[in-house]
Backbone as JSON Lines, residues from 0, in Angstrom:
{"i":0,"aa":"X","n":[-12.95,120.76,68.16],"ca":[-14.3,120.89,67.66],"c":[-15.08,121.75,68.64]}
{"i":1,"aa":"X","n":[-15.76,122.57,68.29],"ca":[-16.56,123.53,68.82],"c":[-17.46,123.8,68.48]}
{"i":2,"aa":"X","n":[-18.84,124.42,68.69],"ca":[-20.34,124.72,68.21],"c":[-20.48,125.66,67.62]}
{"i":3,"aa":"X","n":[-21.03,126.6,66.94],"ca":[-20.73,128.0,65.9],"c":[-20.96,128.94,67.03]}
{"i":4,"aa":"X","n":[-21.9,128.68,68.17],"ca":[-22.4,129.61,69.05],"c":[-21.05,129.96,69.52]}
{"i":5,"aa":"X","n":[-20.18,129.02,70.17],"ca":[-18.98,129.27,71.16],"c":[-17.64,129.57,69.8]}
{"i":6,"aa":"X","n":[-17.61,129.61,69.2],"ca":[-16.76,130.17,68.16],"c":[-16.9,131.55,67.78]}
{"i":7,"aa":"X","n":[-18.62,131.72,67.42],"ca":[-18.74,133.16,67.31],"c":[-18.59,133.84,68.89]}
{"i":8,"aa":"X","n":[-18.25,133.83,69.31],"ca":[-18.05,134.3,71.06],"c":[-16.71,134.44,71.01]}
{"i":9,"aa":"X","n":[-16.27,133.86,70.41],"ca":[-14.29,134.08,70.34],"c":[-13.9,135.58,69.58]}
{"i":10,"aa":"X","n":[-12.47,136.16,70.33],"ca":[-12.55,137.32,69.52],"c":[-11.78,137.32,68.24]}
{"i":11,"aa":"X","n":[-11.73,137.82,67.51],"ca":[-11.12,137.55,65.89],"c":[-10.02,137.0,66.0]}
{"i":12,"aa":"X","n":[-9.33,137.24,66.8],"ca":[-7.73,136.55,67.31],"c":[-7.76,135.51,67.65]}
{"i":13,"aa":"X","n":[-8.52,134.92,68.37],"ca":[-8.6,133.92,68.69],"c":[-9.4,132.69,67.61]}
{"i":14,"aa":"X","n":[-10.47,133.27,67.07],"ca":[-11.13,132.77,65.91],"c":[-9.66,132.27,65.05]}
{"i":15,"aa":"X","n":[-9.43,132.87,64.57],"ca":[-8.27,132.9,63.35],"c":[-7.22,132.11,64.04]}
{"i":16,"aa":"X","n":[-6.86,132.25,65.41],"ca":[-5.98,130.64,66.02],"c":[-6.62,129.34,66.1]}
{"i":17,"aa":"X","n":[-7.99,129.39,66.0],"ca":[-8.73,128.15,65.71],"c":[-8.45,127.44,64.19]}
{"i":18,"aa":"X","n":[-9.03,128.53,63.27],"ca":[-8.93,128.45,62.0],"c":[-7.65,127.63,62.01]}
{"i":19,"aa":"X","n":[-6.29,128.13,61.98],"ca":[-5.09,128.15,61.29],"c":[-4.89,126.81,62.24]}
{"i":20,"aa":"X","n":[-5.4,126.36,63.38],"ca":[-4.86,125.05,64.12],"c":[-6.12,123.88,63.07]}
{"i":21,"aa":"X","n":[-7.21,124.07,62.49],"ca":[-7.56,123.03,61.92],"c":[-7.05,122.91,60.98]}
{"i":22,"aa":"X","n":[-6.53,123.92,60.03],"ca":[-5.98,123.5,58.77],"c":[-4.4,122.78,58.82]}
{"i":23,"aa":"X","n":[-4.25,123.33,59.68],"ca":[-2.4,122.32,60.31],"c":[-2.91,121.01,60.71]}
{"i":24,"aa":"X","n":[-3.94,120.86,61.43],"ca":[-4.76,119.56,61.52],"c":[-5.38,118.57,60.34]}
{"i":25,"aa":"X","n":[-5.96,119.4,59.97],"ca":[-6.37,118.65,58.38],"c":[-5.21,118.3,57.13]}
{"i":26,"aa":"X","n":[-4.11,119.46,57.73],"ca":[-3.32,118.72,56.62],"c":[-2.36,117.21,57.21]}
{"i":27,"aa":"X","n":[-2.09,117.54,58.78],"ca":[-1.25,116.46,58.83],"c":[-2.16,115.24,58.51]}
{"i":28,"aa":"X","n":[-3.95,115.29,59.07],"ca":[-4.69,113.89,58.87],"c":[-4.63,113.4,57.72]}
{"i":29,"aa":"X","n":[-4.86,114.26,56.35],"ca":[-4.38,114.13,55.2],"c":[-3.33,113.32,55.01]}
{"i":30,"aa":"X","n":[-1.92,113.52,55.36],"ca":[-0.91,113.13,55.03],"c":[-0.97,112.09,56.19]}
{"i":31,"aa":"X","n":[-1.03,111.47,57.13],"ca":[-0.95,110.65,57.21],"c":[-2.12,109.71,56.76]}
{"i":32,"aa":"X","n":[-3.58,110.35,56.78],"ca":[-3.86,108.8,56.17],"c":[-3.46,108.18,54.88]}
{"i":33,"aa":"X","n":[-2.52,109.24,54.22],"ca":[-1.51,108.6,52.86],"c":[-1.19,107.51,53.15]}
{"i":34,"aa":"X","n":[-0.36,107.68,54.11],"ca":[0.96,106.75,54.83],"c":[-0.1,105.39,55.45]}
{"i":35,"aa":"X","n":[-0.92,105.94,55.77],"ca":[-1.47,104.77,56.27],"c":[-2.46,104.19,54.97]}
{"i":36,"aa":"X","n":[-3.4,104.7,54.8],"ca":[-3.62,103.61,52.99],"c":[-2.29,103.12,52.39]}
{"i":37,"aa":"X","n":[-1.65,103.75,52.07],"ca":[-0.05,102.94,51.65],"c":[0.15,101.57,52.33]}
{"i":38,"aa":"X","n":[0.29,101.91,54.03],"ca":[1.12,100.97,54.55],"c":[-0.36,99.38,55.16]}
{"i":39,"aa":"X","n":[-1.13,100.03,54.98],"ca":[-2.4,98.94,54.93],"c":[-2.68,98.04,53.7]}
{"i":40,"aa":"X","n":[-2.09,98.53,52.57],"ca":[-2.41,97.97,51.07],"c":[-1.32,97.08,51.14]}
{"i":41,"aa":"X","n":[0.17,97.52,51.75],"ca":[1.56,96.83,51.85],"c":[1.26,95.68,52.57]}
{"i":42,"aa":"X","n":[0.45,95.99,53.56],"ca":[-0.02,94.31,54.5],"c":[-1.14,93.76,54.09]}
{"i":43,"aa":"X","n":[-1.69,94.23,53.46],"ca":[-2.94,93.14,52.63],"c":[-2.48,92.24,51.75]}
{"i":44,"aa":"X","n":[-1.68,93.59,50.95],"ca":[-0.62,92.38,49.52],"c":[-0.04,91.41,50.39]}
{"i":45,"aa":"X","n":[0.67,91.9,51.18],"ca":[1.89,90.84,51.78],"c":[1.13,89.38,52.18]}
{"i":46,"aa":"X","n":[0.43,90.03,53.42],"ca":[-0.1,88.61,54.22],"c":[-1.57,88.05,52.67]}
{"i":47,"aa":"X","n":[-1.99,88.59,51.97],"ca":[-3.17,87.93,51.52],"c":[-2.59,88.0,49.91]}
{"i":48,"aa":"X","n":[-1.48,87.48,49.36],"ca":[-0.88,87.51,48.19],"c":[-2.1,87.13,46.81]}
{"i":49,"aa":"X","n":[-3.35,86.46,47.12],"ca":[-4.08,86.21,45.87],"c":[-5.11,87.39,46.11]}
{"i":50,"aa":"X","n":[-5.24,88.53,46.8],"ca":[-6.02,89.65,46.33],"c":[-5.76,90.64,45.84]}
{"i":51,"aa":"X","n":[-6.6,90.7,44.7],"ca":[-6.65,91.95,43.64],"c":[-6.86,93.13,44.01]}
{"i":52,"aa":"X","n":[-5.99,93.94,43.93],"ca":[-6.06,95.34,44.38],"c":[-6.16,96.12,42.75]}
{"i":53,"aa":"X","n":[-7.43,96.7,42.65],"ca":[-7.43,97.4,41.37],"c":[-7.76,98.91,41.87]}
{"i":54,"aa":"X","n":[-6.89,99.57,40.91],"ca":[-7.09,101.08,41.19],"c":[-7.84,101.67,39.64]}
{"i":55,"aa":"X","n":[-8.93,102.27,39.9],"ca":[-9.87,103.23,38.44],"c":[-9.05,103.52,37.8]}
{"i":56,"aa":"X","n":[-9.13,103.53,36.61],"ca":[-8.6,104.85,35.41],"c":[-9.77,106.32,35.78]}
{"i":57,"aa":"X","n":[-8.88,107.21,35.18],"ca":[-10.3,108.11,35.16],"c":[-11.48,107.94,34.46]}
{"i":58,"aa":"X","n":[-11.18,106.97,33.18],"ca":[-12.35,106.74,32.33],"c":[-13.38,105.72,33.27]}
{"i":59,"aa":"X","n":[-12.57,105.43,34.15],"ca":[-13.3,104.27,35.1],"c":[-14.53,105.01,36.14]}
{"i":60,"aa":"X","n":[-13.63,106.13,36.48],"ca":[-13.88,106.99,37.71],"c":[-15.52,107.77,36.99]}
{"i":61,"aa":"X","n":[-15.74,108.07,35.86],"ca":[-16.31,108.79,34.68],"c":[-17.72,108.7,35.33]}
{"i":62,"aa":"X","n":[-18.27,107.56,35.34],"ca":[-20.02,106.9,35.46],"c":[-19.9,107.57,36.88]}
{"i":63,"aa":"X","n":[-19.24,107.48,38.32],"ca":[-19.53,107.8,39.53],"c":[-19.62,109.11,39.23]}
{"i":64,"aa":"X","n":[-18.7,110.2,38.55],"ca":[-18.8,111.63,38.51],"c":[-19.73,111.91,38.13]}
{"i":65,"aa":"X","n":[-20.53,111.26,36.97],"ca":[-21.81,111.56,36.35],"c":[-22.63,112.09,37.31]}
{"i":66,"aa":"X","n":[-22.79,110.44,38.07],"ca":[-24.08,110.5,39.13],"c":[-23.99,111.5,40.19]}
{"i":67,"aa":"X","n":[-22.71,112.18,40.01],"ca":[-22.48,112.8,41.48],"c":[-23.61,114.19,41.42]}
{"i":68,"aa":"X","n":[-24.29,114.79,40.46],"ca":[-24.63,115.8,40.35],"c":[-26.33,115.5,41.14]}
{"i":69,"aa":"X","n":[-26.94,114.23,40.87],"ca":[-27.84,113.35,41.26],"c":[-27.65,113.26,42.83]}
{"i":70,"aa":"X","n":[-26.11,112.99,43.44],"ca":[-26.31,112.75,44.75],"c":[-26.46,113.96,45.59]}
{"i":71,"aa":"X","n":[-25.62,114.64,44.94],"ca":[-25.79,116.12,45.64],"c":[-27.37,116.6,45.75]}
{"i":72,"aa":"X","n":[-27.67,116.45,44.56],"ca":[-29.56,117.26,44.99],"c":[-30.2,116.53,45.79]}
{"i":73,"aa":"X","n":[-30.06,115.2,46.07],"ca":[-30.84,114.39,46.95],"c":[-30.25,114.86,48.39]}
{"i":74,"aa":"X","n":[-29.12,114.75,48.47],"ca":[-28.29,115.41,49.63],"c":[-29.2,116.86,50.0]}
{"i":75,"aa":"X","n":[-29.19,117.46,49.32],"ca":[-29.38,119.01,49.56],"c":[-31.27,118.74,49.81]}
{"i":76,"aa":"X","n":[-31.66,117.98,49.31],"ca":[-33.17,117.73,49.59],"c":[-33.19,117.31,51.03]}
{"i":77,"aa":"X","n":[-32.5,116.55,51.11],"ca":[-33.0,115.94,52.43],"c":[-31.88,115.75,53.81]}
{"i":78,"aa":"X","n":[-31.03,116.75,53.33],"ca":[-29.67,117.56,54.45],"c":[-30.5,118.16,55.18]}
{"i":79,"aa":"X","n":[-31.41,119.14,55.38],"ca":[-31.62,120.29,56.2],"c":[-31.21,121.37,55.62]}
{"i":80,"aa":"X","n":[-31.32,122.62,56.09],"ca":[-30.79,123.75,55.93],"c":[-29.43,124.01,56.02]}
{"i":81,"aa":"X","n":[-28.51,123.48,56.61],"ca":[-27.33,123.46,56.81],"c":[-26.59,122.87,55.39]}
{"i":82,"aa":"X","n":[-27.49,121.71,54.88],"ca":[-26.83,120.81,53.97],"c":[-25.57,121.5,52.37]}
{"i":83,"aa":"X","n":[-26.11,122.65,51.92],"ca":[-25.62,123.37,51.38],"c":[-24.16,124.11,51.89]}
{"i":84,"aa":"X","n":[-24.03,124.54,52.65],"ca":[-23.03,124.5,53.57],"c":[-22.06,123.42,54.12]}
{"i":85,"aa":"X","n":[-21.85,122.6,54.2],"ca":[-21.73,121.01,54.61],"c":[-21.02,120.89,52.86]}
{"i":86,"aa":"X","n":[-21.82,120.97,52.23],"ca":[-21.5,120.6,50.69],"c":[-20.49,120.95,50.6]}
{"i":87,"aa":"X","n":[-20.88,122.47,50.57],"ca":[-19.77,123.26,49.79],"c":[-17.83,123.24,51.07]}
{"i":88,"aa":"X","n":[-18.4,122.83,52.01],"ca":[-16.62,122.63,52.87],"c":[-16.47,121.0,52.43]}
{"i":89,"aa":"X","n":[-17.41,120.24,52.17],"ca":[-16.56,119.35,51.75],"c":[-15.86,119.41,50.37]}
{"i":90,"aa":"X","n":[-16.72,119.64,49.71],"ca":[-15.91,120.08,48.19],"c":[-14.87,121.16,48.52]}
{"i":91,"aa":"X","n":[-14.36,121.93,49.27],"ca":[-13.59,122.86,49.82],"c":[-12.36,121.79,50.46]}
{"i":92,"aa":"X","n":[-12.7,121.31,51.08],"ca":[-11.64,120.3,52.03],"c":[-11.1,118.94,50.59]}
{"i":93,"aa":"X","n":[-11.96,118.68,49.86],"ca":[-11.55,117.69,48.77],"c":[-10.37,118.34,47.77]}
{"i":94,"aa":"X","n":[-11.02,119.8,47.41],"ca":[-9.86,120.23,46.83],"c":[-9.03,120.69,46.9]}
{"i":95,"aa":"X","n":[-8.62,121.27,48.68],"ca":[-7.32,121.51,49.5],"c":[-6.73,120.04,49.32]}
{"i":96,"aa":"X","n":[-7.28,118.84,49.27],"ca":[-6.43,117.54,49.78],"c":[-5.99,117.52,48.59]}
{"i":97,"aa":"X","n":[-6.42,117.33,46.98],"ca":[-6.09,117.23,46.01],"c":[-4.71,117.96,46.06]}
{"i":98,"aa":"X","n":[-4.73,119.45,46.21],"ca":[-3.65,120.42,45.85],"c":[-2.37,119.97,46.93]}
{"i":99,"aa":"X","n":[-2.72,119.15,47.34],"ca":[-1.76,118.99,48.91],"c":[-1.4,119.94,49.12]}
């Protein structure tokens, strides 16, 4: 992690070895926190056998997507100037994780 000031100070070569080391980063965190939601759900079932683990349908998932258009403008109201930016890499980083 670095500040934009000391990044833009890097020379393109080096920029672009930053770049390419977070996305090798983001993908292994990705993949393992698979492994680890997996292997945390495996010891909840195990040791706590009467809790319900329910996973959405998409029709389930439906009402949160709605509202999501609602959270974003409140977000972007009261983010700062940056907040738009922020948005748009997380929706960027959500749909690299999707595509694995």
């Amino acid at each position: 992690m670095a500040n934009q000031e000391f990044f833009e100070g890097l020379s393109p070569e080096d920029q672009q070895v930053v770049r390419d080391a977070a996305k090798t980063a983001f993908d292994h965190i990705i993949e393992y926190q698979q492994g680890l939601t997996e292997a945390s759900l495996e010891k909840i079932t195990a040791d706590r056998p009467e809790v319900t683990v329910t996973t959405l349908t998409e029709e389930q998932r439906a009402p949160f997507r709605d509202t999501a258009a609602q959270v974003e403008e409140t977000f972007l109201e009261i983010g700062g100037p940056r907040a738009q930016e922020v948005l748009d890499q997380m929706k960027a980083d959500l749909s690299a994780a999707a595509q694995g």
